[in-house]
BAFI-3210 file (N, C-alpha, C; in Angstrom, 3 decimals, decimal comma, padded with zeros to 6 digits):
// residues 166
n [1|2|3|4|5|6|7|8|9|10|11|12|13|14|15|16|17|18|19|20|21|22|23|24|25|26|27|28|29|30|31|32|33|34|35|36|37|38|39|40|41|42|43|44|45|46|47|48|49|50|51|52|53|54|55|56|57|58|59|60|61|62|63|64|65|66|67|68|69|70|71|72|73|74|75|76|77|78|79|80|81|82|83|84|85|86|87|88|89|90|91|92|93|94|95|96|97|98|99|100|101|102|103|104|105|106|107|108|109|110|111|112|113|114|115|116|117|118|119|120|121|122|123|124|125|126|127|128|129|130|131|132|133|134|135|136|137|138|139|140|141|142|143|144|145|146|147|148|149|150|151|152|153|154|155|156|157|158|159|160|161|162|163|164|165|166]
n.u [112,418|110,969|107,527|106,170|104,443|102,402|100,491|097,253|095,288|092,242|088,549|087,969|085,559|083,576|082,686|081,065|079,413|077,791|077,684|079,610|080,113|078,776|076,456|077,986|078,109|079,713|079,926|080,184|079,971|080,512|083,054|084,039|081,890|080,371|080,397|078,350|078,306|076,675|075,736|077,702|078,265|080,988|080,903|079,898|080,783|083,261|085,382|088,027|090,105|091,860|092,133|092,839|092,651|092,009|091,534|089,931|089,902|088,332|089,035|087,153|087,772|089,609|091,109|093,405|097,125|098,098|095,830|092,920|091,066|089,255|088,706|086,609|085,595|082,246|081,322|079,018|076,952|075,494|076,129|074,405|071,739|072,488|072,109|072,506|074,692|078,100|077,946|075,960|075,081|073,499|072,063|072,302|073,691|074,537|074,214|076,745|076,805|077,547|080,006|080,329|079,434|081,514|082,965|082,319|083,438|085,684|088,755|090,521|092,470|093,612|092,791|095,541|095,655|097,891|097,941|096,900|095,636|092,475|091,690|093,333|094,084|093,104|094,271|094,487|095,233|095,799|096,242|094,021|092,103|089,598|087,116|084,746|081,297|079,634|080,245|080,425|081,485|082,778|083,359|084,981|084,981|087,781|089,242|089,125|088,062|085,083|083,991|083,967|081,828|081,376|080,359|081,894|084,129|084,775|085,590|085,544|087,275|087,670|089,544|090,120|092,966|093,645|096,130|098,111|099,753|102,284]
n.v [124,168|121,833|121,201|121,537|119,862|120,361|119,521|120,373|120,428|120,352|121,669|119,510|116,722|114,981|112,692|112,452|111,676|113,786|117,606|117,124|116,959|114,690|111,952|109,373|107,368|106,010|104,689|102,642|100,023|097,017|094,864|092,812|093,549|095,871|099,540|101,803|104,859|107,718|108,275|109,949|113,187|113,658|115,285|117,015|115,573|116,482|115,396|115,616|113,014|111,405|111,108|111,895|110,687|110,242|108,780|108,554|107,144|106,296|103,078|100,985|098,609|095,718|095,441|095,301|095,352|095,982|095,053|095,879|098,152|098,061|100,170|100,913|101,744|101,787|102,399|103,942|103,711|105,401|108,556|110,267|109,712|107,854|104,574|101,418|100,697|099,072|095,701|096,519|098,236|100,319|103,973|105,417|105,869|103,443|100,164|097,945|094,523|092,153|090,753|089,403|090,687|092,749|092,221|093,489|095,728|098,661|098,049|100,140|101,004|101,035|101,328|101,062|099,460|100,931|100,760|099,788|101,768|102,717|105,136|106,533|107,696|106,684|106,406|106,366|106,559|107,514|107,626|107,681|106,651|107,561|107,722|108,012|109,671|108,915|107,788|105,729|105,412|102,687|100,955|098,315|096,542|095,308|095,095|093,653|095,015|097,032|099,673|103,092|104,523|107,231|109,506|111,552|110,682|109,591|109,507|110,035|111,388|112,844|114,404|116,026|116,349|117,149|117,272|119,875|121,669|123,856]
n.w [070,471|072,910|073,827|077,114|079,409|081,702|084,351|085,369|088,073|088,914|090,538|092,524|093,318|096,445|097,729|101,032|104,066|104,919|103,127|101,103|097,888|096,527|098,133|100,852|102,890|104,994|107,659|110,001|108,530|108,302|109,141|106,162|104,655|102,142|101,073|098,843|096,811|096,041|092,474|090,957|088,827|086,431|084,755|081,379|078,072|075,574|078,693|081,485|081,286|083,285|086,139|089,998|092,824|096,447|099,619|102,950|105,879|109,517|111,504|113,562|116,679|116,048|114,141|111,391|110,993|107,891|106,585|104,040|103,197|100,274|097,645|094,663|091,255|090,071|086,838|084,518|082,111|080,368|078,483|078,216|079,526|082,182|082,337|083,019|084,922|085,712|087,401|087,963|089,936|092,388|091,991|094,582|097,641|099,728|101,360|100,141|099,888|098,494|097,990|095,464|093,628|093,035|091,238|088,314|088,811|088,447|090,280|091,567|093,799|097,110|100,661|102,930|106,183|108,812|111,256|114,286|116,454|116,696|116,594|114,579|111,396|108,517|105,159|101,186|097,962|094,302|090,880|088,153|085,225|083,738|081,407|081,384|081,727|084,374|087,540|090,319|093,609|095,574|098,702|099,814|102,912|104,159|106,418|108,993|111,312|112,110|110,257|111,491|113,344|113,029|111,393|110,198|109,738|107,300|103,981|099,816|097,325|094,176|091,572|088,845|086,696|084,582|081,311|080,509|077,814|077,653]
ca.u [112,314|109,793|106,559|106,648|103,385|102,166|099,244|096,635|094,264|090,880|088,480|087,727|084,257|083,778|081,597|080,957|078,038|077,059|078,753|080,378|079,343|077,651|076,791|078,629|078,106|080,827|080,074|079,894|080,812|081,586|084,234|083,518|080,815|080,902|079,165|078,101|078,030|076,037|076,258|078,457|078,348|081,943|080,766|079,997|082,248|085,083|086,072|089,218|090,333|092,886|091,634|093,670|091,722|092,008|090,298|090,200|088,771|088,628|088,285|086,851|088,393|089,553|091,583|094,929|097,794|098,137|094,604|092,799|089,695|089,520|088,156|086,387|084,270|081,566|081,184|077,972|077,155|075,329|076,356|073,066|070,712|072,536|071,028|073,119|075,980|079,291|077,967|074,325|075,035|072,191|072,359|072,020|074,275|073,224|074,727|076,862|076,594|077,698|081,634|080,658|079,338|082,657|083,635|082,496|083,410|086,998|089,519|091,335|093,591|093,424|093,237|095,835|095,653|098,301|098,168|095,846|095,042|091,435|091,724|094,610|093,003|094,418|094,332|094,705|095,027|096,546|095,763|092,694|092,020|088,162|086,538|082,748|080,725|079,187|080,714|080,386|082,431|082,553|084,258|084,778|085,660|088,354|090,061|089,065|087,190|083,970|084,357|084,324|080,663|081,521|079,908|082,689|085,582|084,912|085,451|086,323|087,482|087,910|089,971|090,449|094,118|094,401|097,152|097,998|100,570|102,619]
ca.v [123,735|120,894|121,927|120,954|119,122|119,867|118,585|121,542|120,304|121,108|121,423|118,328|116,243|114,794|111,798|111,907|111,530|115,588|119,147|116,910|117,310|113,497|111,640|108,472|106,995|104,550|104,600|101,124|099,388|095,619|093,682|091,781|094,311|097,225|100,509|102,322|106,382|108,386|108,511|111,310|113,175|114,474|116,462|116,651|115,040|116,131|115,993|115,381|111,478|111,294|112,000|111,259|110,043|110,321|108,157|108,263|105,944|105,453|101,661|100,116|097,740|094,325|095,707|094,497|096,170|095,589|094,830|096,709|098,485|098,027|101,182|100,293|102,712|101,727|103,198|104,104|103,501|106,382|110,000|111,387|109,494|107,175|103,288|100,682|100,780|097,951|095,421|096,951|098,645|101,466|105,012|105,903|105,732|102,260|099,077|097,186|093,313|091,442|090,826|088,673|092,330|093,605|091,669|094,379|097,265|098,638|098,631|101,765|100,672|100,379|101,939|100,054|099,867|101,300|100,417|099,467|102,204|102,874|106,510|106,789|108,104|105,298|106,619|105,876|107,599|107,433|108,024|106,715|106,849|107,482|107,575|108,056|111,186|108,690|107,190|105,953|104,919|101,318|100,532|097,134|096,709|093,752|095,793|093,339|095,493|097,895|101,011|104,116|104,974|108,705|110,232|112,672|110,153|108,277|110,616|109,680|112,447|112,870|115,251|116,069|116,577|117,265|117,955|121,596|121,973|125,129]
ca.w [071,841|072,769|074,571|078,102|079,380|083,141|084,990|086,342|088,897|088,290|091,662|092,514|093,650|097,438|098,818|102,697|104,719|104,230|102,987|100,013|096,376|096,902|099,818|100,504|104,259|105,535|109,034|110,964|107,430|108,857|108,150|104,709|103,563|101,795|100,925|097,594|097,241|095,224|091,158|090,575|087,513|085,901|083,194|079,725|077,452|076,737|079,819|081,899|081,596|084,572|087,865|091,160|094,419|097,582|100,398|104,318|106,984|110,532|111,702|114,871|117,258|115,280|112,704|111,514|110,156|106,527|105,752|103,414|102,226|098,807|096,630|093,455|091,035|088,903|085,721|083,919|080,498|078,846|078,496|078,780|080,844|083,071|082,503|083,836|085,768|085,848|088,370|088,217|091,589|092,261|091,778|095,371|098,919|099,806|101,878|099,124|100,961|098,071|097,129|094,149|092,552|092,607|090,045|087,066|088,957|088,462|091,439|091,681|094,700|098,454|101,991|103,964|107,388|109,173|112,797|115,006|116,687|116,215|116,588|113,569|109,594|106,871|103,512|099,949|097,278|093,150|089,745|087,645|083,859|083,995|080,369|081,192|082,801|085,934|088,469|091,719|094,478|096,181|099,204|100,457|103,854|104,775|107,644|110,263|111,759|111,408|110,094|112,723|113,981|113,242|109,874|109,426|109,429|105,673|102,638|098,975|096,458|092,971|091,363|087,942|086,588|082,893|080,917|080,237|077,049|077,621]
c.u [110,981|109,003|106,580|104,780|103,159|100,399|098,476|095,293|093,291|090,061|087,736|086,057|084,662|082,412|081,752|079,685|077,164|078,125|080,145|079,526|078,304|077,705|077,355|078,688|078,411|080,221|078,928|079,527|081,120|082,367|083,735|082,166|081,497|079,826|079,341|078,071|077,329|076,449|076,673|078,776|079,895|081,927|080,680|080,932|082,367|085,207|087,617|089,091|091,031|092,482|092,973|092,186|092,425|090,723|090,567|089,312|089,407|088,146|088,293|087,771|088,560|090,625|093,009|095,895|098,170|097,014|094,212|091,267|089,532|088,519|087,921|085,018|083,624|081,228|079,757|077,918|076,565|075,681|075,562|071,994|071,349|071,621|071,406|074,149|077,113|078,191|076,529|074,254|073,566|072,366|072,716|073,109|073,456|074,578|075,098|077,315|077,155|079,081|081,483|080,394|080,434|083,262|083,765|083,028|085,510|087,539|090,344|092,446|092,944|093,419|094,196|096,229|097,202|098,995|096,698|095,299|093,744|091,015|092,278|093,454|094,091|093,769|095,002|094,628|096,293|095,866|094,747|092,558|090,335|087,055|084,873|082,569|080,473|080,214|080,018|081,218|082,170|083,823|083,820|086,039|086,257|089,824|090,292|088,476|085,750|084,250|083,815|082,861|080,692|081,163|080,997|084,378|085,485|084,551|086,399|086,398|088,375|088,471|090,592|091,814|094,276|095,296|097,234|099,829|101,320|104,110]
c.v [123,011|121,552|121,310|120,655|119,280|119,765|119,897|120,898|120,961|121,052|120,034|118,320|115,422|114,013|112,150|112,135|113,153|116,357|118,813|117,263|116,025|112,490|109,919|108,187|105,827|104,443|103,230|100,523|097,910|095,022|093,031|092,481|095,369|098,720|101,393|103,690|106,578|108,185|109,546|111,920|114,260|115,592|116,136|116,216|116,208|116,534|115,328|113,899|110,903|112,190|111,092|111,167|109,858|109,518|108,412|107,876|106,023|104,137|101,556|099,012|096,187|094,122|095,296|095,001|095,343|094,669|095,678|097,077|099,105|099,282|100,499|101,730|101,951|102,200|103,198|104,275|104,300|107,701|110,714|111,368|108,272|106,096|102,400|100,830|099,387|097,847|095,562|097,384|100,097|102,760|105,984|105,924|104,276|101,405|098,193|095,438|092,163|091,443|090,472|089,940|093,202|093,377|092,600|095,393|097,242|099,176|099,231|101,473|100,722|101,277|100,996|100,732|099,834|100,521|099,858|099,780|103,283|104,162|107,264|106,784|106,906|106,050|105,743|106,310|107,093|108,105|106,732|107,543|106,961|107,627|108,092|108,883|110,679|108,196|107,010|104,858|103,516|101,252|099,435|096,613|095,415|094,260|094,499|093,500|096,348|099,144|101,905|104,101|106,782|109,016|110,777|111,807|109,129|109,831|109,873|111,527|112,124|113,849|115,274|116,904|116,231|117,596|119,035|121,767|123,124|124,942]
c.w [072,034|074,074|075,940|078,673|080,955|083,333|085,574|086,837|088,856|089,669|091,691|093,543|094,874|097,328|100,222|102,842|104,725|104,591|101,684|098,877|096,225|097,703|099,207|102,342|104,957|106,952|109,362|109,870|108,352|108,261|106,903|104,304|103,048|101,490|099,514|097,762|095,880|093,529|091,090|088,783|087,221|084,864|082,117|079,501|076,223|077,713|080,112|081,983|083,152|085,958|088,908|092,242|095,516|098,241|101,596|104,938|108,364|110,593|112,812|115,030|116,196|114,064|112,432|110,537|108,733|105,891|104,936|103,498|101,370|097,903|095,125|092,761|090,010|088,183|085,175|082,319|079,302|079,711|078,839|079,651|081,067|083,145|083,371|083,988|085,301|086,850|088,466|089,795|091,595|092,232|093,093|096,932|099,455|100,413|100,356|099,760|100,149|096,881|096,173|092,937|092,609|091,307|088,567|087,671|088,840|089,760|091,268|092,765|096,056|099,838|102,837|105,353|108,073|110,393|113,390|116,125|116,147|116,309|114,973|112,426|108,751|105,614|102,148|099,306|095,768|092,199|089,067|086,429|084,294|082,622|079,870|082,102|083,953|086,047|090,039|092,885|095,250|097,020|099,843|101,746|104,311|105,654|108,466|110,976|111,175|111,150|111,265|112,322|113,401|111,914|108,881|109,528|107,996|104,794|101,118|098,149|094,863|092,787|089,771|087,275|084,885|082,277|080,304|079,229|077,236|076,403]
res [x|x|x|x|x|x|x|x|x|x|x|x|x|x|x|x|x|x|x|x|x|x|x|x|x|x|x|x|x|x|x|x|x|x|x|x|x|x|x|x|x|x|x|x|x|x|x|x|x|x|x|x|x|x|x|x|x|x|x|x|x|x|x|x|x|x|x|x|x|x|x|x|x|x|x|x|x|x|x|x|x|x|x|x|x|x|x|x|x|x|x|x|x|x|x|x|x|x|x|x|x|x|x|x|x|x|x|x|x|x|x|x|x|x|x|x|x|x|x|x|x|x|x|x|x|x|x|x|x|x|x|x|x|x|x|x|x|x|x|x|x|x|x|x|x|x|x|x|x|x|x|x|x|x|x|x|x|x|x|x|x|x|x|x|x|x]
***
């Protein structure tokens, strides 16, 4: 009888503005910018390759259904001390102002907007191959509008989902 292969969720890592594992502060995000979160570290290697993600956003007045804001992580290139990044983005929670630096970073997929009421959460969320201990999150905002004023409405999450042989 062949071994059967399921997935066990491991606890997963949180950007938001504070009370996550690293900060990450969307709020009032404008249209056509974007914002950087913290370097996050996954763990020694070996670790888990396949993470899933989760994102949620409120947006301000302007916004238009079936726009997006595009999720992207940049990867880091050593195991042990963290040098340069994809993109050379910075290690820190920081205003990311410049689309042409998306270009190294890998896009993971999308928040699309919903509706256009500016109250309503849009999410996003899949699977991601992830290879290297850093990371850090990039969102680039082409809602329409500005992202929500409110701290506690932008969160990304990581979650590690390895395969478990039984």
């Amino acid at each position: 009888m062949p071994n059967k292969v399921y997935y066990n969720p491991e606890t997963g890592i949180t950007w938001k503005s504070s009370g996550g594992t690293h900060v990450f502060t969307g709020t009032s995000v404008a249209n056509g910018a974007g914002r950087l979160g913290d370097r996050g570290d996954l763990g020694a290697q070996p670790n888990a390759a396949l993470y899933r993600w989760f994102a949620e956003t409120k947006i301000g007045a302007g916004l238009t259904v079936g726009s997006l804001v595009r999720v992207y992580l940049a990867w880091w290139n050593d195991e042990a001390t963290p040098g340069d990044s994809d993109g050379a983005v910075g290690a820190s929670d920081a205003a990311f102002a410049t689309e042409n630096n998306l270009r190294n970073l890998k896009h993971i997929g999308n928040i699309v907007v919903r509706s256009t009421t500016t109250t309503d959460i849009h999410t996003g969320s899949g699977l991601v191959m992830i290879p290297v201990r850093y990371v850090s999150p990039v969102w680039w905002n082409a809602s329409g509008g500005a992202l929500s004023a409110t701290a506690t409405d932008h969160e990304f999450h990581l979650t590690a989902v390895p395969p478990e042989i039984q």
